[in-house]
N, C-alpha and C positions, 0 to 999 in steps of 0.2 A: 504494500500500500504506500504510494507516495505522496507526500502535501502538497495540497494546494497552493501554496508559494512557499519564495525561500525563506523556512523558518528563522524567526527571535531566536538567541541562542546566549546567553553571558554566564559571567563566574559572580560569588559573592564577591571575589576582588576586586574584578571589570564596574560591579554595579555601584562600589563603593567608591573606585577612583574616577567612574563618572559624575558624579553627585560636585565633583571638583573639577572637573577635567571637562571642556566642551568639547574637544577633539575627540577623546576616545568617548562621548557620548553620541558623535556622528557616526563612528566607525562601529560601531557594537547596536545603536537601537532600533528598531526598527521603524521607518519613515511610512503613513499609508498615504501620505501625498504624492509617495514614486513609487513603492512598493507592492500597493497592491494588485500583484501581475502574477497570471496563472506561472506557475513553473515549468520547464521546460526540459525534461529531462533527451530531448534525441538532441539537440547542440551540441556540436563540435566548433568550438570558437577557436583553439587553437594548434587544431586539426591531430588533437592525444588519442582519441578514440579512431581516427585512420589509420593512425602510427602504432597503434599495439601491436609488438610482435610475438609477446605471449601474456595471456591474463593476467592480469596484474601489472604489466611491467612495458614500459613506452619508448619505442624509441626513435628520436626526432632526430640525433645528432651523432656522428660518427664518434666510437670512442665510449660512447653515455648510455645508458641505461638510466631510466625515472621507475623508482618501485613504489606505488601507490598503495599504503598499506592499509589505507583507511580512508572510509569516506566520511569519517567526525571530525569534527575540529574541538577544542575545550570550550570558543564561543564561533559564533559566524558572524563575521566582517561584512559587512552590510557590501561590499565592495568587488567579494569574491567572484573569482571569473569561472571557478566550478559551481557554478550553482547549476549545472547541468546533472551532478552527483552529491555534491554536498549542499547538506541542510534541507534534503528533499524526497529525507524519507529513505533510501538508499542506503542507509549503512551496514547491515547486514550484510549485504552484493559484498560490500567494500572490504569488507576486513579478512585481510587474509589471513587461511591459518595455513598449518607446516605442511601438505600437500599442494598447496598453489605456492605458497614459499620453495617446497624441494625442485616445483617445475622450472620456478625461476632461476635456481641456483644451476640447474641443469643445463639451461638455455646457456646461463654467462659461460659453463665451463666447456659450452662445447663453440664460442668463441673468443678467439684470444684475442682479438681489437677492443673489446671490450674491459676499460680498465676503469672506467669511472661510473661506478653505482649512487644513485641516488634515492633518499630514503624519503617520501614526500606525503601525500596525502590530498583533501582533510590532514591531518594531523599524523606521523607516524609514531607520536609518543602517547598517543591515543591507543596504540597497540603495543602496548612494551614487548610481552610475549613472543610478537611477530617480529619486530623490528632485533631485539636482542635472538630471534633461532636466526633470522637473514644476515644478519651480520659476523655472527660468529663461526656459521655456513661458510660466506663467502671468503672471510680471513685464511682460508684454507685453500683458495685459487689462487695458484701466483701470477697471474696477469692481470690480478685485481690488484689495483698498486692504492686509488683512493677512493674512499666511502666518506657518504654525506649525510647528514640529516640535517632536513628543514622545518622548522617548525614556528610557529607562533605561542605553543602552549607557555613558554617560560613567561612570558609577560601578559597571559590572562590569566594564570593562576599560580605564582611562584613556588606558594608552598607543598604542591602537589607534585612539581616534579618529582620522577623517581631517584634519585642521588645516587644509590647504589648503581643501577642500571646502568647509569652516565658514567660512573668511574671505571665501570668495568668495560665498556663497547671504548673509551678513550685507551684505552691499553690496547686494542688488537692490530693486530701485524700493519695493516695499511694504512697509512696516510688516513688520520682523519679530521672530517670539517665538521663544524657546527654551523648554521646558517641560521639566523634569530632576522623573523618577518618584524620590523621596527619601522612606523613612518611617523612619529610624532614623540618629540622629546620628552610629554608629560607622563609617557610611555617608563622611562628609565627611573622609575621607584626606589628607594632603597633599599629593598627587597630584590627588584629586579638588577641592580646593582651589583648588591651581595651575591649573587645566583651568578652572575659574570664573572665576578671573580675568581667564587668556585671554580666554573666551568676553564675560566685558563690556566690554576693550581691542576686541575687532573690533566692537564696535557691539549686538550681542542684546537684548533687554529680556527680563530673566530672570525667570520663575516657576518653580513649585515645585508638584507633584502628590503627597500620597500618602495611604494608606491605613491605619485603623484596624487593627491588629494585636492580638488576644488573646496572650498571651505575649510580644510584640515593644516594642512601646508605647503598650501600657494603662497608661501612667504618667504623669501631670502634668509632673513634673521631666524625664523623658524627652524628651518632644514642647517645652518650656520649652527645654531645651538645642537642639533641632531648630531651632525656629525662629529663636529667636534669633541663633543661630550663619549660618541661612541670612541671617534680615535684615541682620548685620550685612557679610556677604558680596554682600550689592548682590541677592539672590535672594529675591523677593515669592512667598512662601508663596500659594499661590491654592483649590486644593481638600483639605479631607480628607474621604477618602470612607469610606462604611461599607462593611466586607466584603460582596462579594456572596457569598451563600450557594449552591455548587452540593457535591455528596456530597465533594466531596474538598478544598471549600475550609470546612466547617463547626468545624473546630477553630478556626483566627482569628477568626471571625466573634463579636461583644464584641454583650451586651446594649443597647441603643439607650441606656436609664437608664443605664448606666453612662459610654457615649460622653458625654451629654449633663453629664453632671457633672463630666468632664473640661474639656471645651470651657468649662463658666459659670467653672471657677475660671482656665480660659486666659486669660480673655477680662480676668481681674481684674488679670493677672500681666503679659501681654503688650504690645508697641505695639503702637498700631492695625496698624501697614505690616506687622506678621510675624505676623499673626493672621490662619487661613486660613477660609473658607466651611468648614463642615461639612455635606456633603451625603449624599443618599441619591441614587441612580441609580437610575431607579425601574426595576423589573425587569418584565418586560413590559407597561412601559406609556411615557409618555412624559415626559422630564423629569428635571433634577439639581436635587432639593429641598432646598431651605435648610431644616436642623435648628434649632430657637431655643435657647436658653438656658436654665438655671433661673432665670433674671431674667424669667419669662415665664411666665404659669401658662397649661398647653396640655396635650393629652390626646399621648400618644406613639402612638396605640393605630390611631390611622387616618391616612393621606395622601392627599391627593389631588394628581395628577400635573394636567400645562399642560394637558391638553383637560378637564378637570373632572374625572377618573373618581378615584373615591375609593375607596381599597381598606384592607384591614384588613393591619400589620404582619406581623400571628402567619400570615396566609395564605402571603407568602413562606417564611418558613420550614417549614411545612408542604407544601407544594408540593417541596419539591426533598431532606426528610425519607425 
């Protein structure tokens, strides 16, 4: 059975630091002035569900592997571009256990281009169980040099992490990442702080994912305290992405000219090490394209994704209008 739209979803802590916070009150509540829109579970916005090459496990990019282990998140980001799976009733489908996990383990070891697995979701800490058998699995491929997990749960409910879990997947054989979903500085609590620091004492190599926000932070000074605060926290800023655009995510979704004028004056402001990629995830097509600067004279008007195909900006938004 799935819902009729993309569910409300928060933590006691979410609800608590919204009461204070109007950022993560946009990003966590549910809006019925944009919102209330049937859900749409056959969407492929970023063409994952084309690119399954085995259940559970997606692959867009030569080298990569995405392991979707879950289709919960600990809250849902009013923003989310899965709401084709997440928050829509689906999590059941979603959660893998050690049989769809062994297939996947099977798949990576019978190729050996494949060295970079990715642990994602919904949330993949939503499923310790899964995430701790696929990891400890896969430590045992030696063409698997690094393993990722992305998540948001550390900053919608700190004190639920599993601690143990994390000390113990930071120790195995590969390379690994921690990747913390962060787009607003009221976001880095002192909880969420402490949790950071943890996480670089057990060993992590920390990045930092987040998203363009219209009313969140469309601000210089905003993203300015973001990152900086991340850098000085030992946490490497990596992607900001542009909102995808689907009917119920179009209110955050920020003009590109205006992204792009944030980012040249970032770029004036910021260190290099806390200055993130600004990309575009190209929507049905293939590819996380690098945005340039206004230190760049360049048309905003077209893009063309990794296999050549070059398409027109104003089409996405027309398309899902």
């Amino acid at each position: 059975m799935t819902e009729a739209r993309f569910a409300e979803k928060t933590t006691p802590y979410l609800l608590e630091l919204a009461e204070r916070s109007d950022a993560v009150r946009k990003m966590y509540v549910y809006d019925p002035a944009h919102e209330d829109i049937p859900a749409d579970i056959e969407r492929d916005l970023l063409s994952e569900k084309a690119n399954t090459a085995v259940p559970g496990g997606v692959r867009k990019f030569d080298g990569r592997l995405l392991v979707l282990l879950s289709y919960t998140c600990g809250a849902n980001c009013r923003y989310c571009e899965r709401q084709d799976r997440v928050g829509v009733g689906l999590d059941r489908l979603g959660r893998l256990g050690t049989a769809q996990i062994d297939t996947i383990v099977d798949y990576v070891k019978q190729d050996g281009e494949l060295h970079d697995i990715i642990a994602s979701g919904g949330d993949p800490l939503i499923n310790p169980k899964g995430l701790e058998y696929l990891f400890t699995s896969l430590a045992e491929v030696e063409h698997v040099k690094v393993m990722r997990i992305h998540t948001r749960f550390p900053v919608q409910s700190p004190g639920q992490v599993n601690l143990d879990l994390m000390r113990k997947l930071a120790t195995l054989r590969p390379t690994m990442y921690l990747s913390l979903h962060i787009s607003h500085p009221d976001e880095l609590t002192p909880e969420v702080e402490d949790l950071i620091a943890q996480f670089r004492a057990m060993g992590y190599l920390l990045i930092c994912q987040s998203v363009f926000l219209k009313g969140v932070n469309d601000d210089v000074e905003v993203l300015y305290r973001l990152y900086t605060r991340l850098f000085q926290l030992g946490v490497r800023p990596y992607y900001l992405y542009h909102c995808q655009r689907i009917p119920t995510t179009a209110r955050f979704e920020m003009d590109l000219r205006d992204e792009v004028a944030i980012m040249s004056r970032l770029r004036e402001r910021l260190d290099g090490l806390a200055f993130p990629q600004h990309v575009i995830d190209m929507p049905a097509a293939r590819g996380k394209v690098l945005v340039p600067t206004n230190h760049w004279d360049f048309d905003l008007g077209h893009v063309t994704d990794f296999d050549g195909l070059t398409l027109s900006t104003e089409t996405w938004k027309a398309r899902e209008d």
